[in-house]
N, C-alpha and C positions, 0 to 999 in steps of 0.2 A: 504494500500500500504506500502510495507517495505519501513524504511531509513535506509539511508548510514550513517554511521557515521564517525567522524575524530577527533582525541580528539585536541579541541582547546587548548591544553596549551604544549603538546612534537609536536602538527603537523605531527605526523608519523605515531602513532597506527588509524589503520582502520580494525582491525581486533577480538580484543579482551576485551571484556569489563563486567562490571558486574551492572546488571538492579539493580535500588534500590527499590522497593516500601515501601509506608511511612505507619504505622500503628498506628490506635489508640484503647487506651483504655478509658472507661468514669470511671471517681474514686470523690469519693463528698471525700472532708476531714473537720476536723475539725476545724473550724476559731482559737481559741486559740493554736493548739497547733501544726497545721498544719499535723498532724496523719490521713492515708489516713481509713477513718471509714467505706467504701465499695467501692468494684470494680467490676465493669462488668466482666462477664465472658468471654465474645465475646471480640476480635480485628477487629475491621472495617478497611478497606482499608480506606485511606484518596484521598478525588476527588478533581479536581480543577474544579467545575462547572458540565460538564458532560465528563471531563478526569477523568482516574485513576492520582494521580499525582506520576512522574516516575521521578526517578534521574539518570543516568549514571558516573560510576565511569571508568576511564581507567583502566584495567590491567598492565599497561607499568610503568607510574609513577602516577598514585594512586590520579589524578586531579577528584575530585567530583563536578558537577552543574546539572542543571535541563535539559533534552534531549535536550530542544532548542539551545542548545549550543553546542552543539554533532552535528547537523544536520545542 
């Protein structure tokens, strides 16, 4: 089901917005010298549980938090 959004911090924008999704990569480094010694090729989406986990940013004034706060 779609939400509605309202950016909680101008209160005005319900119209324009930009999705964040959070990505990760896996990298071992080195303990002495903190030099990243290999890195996955692949970026994973990052889940919260069995959510994608998703950010919402306003287009209007540029407030960033987690959707729950949009909706």
């Amino acid at each position: 089901m779609p939400k509605r959004y309202l950016c909680p911090q101008c209160g005005q924008n319900r119209t324009h917005f930009y999705l964040v999704k959070k990505l990760a990569q896996e990298v071992r480094k080195d303990p002495s010298t903190g030099k990243i010694t290999w890195a996955a090729d692949e970026w994973e989406e990052v889940w919260a549980g069995d959510t994608l986990f998703l950010e919402v940013k306003c287009a209007d004034c540029g407030y960033l938090a987690n959707e729950k706060a949009f909706t």
